[in-house]
C-alpha positions, 0 to 999 in steps of 0.5 A: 274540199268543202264548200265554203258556206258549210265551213263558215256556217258550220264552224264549230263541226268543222274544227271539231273534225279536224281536230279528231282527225289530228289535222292542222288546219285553219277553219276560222280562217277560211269562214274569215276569208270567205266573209271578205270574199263575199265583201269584195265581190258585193262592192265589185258588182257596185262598181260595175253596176256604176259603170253600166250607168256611166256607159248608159248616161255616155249614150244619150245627147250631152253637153261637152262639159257634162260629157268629159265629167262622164268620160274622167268618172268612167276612167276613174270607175275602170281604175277602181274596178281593176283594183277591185277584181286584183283584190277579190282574185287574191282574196279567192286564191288565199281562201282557196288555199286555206279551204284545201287544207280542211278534211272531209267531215267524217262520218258520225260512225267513224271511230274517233281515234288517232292512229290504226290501233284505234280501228274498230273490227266489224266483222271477220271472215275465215280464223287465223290460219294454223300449222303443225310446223313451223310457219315462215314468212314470205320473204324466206318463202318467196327467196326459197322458192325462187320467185322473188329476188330482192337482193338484185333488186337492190343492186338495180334499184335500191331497196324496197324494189323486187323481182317477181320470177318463175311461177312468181309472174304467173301469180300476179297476172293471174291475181290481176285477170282473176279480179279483172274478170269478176270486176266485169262480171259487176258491170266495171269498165276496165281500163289501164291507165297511165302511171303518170299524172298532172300535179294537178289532178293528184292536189284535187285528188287530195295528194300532196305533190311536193314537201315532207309529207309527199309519198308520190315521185316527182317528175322535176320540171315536168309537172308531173308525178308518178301515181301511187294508185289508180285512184289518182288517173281514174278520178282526174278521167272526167275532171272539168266535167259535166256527166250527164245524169242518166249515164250514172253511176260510172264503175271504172276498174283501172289497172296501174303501176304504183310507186310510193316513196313510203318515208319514214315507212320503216317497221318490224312488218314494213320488210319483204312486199308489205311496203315497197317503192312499186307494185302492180294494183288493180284498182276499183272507182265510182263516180254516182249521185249524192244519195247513192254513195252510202250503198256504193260504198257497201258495194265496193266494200261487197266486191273486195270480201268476195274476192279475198273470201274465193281466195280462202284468205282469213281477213277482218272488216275494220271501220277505220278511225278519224285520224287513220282516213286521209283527208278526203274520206268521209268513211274508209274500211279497210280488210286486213288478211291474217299473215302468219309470217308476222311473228306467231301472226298478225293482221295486215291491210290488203285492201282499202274502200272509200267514200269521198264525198263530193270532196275531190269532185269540188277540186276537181270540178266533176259536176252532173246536171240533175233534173231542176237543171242545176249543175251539182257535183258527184259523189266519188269512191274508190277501192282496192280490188286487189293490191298484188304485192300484198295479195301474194304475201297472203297467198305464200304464208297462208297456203304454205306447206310442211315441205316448203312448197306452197299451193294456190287456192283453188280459183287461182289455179285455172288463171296460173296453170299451176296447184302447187309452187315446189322447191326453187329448181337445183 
């Protein structure tokens, strides 16, 4: 979240970017309330003090009658003072409450826009791919070749589930240990983390647990929910912390399960593997200082190119805009591959890099003590490294072949142990 006093001192900024991003949230509200906190604590501390006093005066030689007026001003002052700390914690849980509605700013480059039309392309890598046969998406190709199965997922599971089969295994866990060993190469440490998680720690986040606009499985009675994304278990790994200085910056890798609910996610290109209730994701975290943030952001940002570019994969950089970041980002890029099934072919997101600030670090409480000995929070980011159902999607329409079979690009192929995908077996 912000912090209280930036809100109330910079309160026309604040509800201006709130409104770019075509959120609903109430900044008055929360300058309001943080006013009347600061009330309420400077009239808490006035009792307390009296209280001091009284408890001081009580120490010294008094006559009776003098010692009883203390003694009903002391009861008096402890009434007051409960009813003052009740007032002063409701007061905080509401300004709280209305303080994690508000967005992160955004960056002053950030396109303003509504929706993921109004990204900015800012670099493209490869051209779209071209065939001299009629190219087919990677549902058909996958049903052909026999690696996935929807249809029986559905039976199993409903929709938006699948099977991978065959060479269709081999594939993800040679996307994931492929990425996994670059990710090494650059100093991350691996993890795989649990696929469930606190309500907690998804809120600070910056998930919404429960209601209309959750994406995330509930654990009913339980507390708990089902991640969506690393993101969410690597950066509740040090919540409550102070991280000492000098072990930062912090470069985690985490490798998990996602399960999304995607309502309302329905749409010409939503069909096959684009949006899907599971899929495996290896997922790329940082926690560092304030001021490295913007070059960690370039580093992420570096890593996902390198991975698509050594998977021959044609992908744009575009700089997302206002009202397409999620509430905690200050800057998101994301990469889009091109995806030849779409149609005559279109572009669609495989990954996604964000700076958060040091907005999920304030809810979750992540701090470091810097050198003048004050207790500061983090700056943390997050990025996509590789998303596999959509990775696979790219791999099947772009390396597709006129006889249906499709090749791996070259640095997959020690990883799979395989050149070619052929022909679903007779």
């Amino acid at each position: 979240m912000l912090d209280y006093r930036f809100i109330a001192e910079n309160l026309q900024a604040v509800e201006k970017n709130i409104a770019d991003r075509h959120m609903k949230a109430d900044a008055g509200a929360v300058a309001r309330l943080f006013a009347r906190r600061t009330e309420l604590s400077t009239s808490l501390q006035g009792l307390q003090q009296q209280r001091n006093v009284n408890a001081a005066a009580m120490k010294g030689k008094l006559e009776d009658s003098a010692r009883a007026a203390l003694v009903e001003e002391g009861k008096k002052l402890k009434d007051s003072i409960a009813a003052a700390e009740a007032e002063l914690t409701a007061a905080e849980a509401e300004l709280d409450k209305e303080a994690r509605k508000i967005p992160n700013m955004a960056h002053p480059d950030a396109p303003v826009g509504k929706e993921d039309k109004d990204n900015l392309e800012v670099k493209r890598v490869g051209e779209p791919t071209t065939f001299d046969f009629e190219p087919q998406d990677h549902v058909k190709l996958g049903q052909d070749l026999d690696i996935i199965d929807f249809d029986s997922a559905t039976k199993v599971s409903g929709t938006k589930f699948y099977y991978l089969k065959n060479e269709g295994v081999y594939l993800e866990l040679g996307l994931v240990r492929y990425a996994l060993d670059l990710l090494q190469k650059k100093g991350f440490t691996p993890f795989i983390t649990p696929d469930i998680a606190r309500e907690e720690i998804l809120e600070g986040i910056g998930f919404v647990p429960r209601g209309p606009e959750s994406n995330v499985y509930t654990l009913e009675g339980e507390g708990t929910c089902l991640v969506g994304t690393a993101e969410i278990t690597l950066g509740g790994y040090y919540s409550n912390t102070i991280i000492p200085k000098e072990k930062l910056p912090l470069r985690m890798a985490g490798l998990s399960h996602c399960f999304r609910r995607e309502a309302g996610a329905a749409g010409q290109f939503s069909k096959g593997l684009f949006r899907v209730h599971q899929f495996t994701k290896l997922e790329m975290f940082v926690y560092c200082l304030p001021e490295e943030s913007e070059s960690f952001h370039q580093e992420l940002r570096s890593v996902e190119e390198e991975i698509f570019s050594s998977l021959e994969i044609p992908f744009r950089v575009v700089d997302t805009c206002t009202g397409d970041l999620g509430a905690p980002a200050y800057r998101k890029w994301d990469l889009e591959a091109w995806m030849p099934g779409r149609g005559s072919g279109d572009w669609g997101e495989i990954t996604s890099t964000s700076n958060c600030t040091d907005y999920q670090a304030r809810r979750l409480n992540v701090r470091y003590k810097d050198d003048d000995g004050k207790n500061k929070f983090v700056h943390m980011l997050n990025g996509t490294a590789v998303a596999v159902s959509r990775a696979i999607i790219a791999i099947l329409e772009n390396f597709q072949q006129s006889d249906g079979s499709v090749r791996l690009p070259k640095a997959l192929v020690p990883y799979c142990g395989f050149e070619y995908i052929k022909k679903a077996r007779e």
